[in-house]
C-alpha positions, -999 to +999 in steps of 0.1 A: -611+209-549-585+185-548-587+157-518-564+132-502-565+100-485-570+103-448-541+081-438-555+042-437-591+051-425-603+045-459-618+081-478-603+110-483-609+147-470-607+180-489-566+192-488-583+221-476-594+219-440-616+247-425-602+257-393-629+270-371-610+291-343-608+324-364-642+325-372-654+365-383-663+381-350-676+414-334-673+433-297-710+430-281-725+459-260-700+441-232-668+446-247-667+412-256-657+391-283-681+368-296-688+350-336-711+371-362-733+340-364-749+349-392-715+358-416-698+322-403-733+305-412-726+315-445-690+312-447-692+273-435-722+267-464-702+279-487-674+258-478-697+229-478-712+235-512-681+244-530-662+209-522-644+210-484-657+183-465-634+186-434-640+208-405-619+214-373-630+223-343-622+219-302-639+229-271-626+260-260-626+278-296-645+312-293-653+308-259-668+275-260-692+282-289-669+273-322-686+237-322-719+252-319-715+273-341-706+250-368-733+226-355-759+252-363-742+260-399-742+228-407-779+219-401-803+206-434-785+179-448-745+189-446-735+172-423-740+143-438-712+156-466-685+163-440-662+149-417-658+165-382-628+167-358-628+182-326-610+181-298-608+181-254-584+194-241-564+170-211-571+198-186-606+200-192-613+165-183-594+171-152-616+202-144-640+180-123-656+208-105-665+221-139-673+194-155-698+180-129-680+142-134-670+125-103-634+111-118-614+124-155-627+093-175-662+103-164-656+143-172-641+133-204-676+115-216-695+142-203-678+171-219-678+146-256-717+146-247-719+181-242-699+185-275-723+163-294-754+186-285-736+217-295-726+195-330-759+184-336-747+155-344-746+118-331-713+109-338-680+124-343-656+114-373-623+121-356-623+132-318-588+146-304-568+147-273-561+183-271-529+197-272-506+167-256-472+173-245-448+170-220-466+181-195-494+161-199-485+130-214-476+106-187-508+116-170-526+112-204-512+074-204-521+073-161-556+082-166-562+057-196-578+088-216-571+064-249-591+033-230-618+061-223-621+071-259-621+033-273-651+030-251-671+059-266-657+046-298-670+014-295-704+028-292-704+046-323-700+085-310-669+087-323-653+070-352-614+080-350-589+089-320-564+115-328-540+136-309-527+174-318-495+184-308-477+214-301-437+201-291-405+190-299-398+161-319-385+136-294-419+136-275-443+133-306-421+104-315-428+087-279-466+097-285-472+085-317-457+054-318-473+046-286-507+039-301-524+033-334-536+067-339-562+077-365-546+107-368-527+132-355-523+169-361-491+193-358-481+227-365-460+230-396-452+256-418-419+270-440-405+289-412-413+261-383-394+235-406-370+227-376-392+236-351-421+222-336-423+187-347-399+194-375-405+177-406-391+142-395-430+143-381-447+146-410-423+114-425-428+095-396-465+095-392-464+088-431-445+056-425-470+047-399-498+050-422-514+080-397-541+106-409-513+137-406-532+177-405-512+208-408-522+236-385-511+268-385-495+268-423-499+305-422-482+308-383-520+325-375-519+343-408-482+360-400-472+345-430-501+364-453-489+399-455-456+394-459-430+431-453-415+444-486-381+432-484-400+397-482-425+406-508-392+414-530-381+379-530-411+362-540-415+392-569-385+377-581-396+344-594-413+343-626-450+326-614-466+350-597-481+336-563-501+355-530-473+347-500-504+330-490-501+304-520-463+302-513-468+292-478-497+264-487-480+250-516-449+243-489-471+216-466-490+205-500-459+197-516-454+168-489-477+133-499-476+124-458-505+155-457-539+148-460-550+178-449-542+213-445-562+234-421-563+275-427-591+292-399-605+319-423-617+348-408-638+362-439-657+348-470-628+367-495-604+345-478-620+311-481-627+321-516-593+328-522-581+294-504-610+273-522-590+285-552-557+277-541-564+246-527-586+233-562-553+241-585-547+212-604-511+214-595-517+220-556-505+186-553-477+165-536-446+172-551-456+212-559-424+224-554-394+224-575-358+228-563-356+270-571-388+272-555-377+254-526-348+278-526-371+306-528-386+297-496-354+291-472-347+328-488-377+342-474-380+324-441-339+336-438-348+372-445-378+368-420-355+358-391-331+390-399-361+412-392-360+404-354-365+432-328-350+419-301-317+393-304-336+366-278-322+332-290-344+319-266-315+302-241-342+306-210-307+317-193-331+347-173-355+319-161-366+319-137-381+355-131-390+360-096-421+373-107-427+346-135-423+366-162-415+343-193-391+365-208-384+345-238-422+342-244-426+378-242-399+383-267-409+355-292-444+372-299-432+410-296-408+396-324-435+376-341-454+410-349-424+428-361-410+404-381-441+399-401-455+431-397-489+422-379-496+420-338-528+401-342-518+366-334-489+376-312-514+395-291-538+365-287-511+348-277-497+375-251-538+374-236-531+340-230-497+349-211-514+376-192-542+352-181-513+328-171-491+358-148-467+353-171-469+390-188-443+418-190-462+436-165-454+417-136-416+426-142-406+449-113-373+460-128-351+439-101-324+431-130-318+399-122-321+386-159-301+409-171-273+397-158-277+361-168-286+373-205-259+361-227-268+384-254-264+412-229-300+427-240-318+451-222-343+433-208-362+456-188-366+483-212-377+457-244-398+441-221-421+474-215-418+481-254-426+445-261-458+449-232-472+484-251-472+466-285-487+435-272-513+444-247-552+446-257-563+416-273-602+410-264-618+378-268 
């Protein structure tokens, strides 16, 4: 396994991070989603004893049981051989009523103490704020969530603050220059280049000296099973590599990563990343210029593959019946881009928890005629509903 520094904390972490929010799961009696317990026991031990010594996790993975989960696995000595970051989201802390805290400072240590009993553990190595962004931020800064976590950092439960971050680049920028972060964590891959964060993220926390982790490098393992006139393209070059490789080597090849985190679903796959990930040439600076090439060919042939022409202009916002239109479309396209639905439709359960699903649309047509691209929005949108519906967690 090859390892990296963890920005200016002083060790290094496996460049392989093991996700834990697409642990291997099964329906119960209740037509519910819950962990096979037993299959991510071993999956997590064999992680441990075959060199990855980072883990990430958060609160609300699995239904609340990802951390124990891993806590469990991790029992009999390995803890002590990993590093573990996990994360609370801004909304939980301001959950007081399910929380049990009488203000969000006071949730905020409760739900870390909660966390630490599911852990097993007495301390954290890198605890997160969860998912800041815009909409959070300035309350973030109002509540004095960072003073909170200094506090339970000062008496040893946790050892790093950190941040993840799903958003554009100009309010990372405002985030992570507003405090000295131990690390922060962003979604980056090939075909989210000049999305997301962009890549000016990854050079900027670099120059700062910040931990940086790469989620999603396989966009929720789109990027895996790539269709055949992608497959075509990487066929082409002379080293053979999975798309899985390709889409790795692409964050490895920056030196601001320390770690790149991949949630495996099966003990194949994190075989098959171990391996990857120990190459002695998985290293900053992996790719060469054709390779680089090869890349911006694939992601281009990718973004032909769209079903619906949504640029995503929000010109049909807002719906009357809070349908988010462009939401819709971006994961209907998703799984038929790159031929899979399964993260799209984990994504559309969240929309439908949120009302924001195609099947509030009531066919009133007001989007349609705001819709530059002059689709037909009702129609796609109870195409896009059929292929996205039934996710069970």
């Amino acid at each position: 396994m090859n390892y990296r520094n963890y920005g200016k904390l002083g060790y290094q972490v496996s460049a392989f991070g093991m996700g834990c929010m697409r642990l291997p799961r099964i329906v119960n009696a209740k037509d519910e989603a819950e962990v096979d317990r037993e299959k991510a026991y071993e999956m997590i031990r064999y992680a441990v004893d075959h060199g990855v010594n980072y883990f990430d996790t958060a609160y609300g993975y699995h239904n609340k049981t990802s951390e124990e989960v891993l806590g469990e696995a991790l029992e009999g000595g390995r803890r002590e051989k990993v590093r573990i970051a996990t994360k609370q989201p801004f909304g939980v802390m301001t959950d007081l009523k399910s929380g049990g805290g009488k203000t969000i400072r006071e949730n905020a240590r409760r739900n870390l103490e909660n966390t630490l009993k599911k852990l097993r553990t007495g301390y954290i190595d890198v605890y997160l704020i969860h998912n800041i962004g815009k909409y959070c931020w300035e309350d973030v800064k109002k509540e004095k969530i960072i003073e909170e976590y200094e506090k339970v950092r000062s008496e040893g439960l946790i050892r790093a603050i950190a941040f993840s971050y799903h958003g554009d680049f100009s309010c990372f920028k405002d985030v992570l220059g507003f405090y000295d972060w131990g690390m922060c964590q962003i979604q980056q891959n090939f075909m989210d280049v000049e999305k997301e964060a962009t890549e000016e993220a990854i050079h900027l926390a670099g120059k700062k000296g910040c931990a940086l982790v790469i989620m999603e490098p396989l966009r929720g393992g789109l990027l895996a099973t790539p269709p055949d006139p992608v497959k075509e393209i990487y066929d082409e070059y002379p080293v053979k590599r999975s798309a899985v490789e390709w889409a790795f080597r692409h964050v490895l090849n920056y030196p601001e990563v320390s770690a790149v985190l991949s949630g495996v679903s099966t003990l194949e796959q994190l075989k098959d990343n171990i391996e990857i990930f120990s190459k002695p040439d998985a290293v900053p600076g992996c790719l060469n210029a054709e390779e680089k090439k090869i890349l911006s060919r694939v992601k281009a042939k990718y973004e032909s593959l769209v079903a619906v022409p949504c640029t995503g202009c929000e010109y049909c916002l807002p719906c009357p019946q809070g349908v988010h239109i462009p939401g819709v479309f971006g994961r209907y396209n998703d799984g038929k881009m790159f031929g899979s639905f399964d993260q799209p439709q984990r994504g559309y359960m969240f929309m439908t928890r949120g009302k924001s699903d195609a099947s509030r649309c009531v066919a009133c047509g007001a989007c349609e005629k705001k819709c530059p691209q002059h689709i037909g929005i009702i129609e796609q949108l109870k195409t896009a509903h059929e292929a996205l519906r039934g996710w069970v967690e």
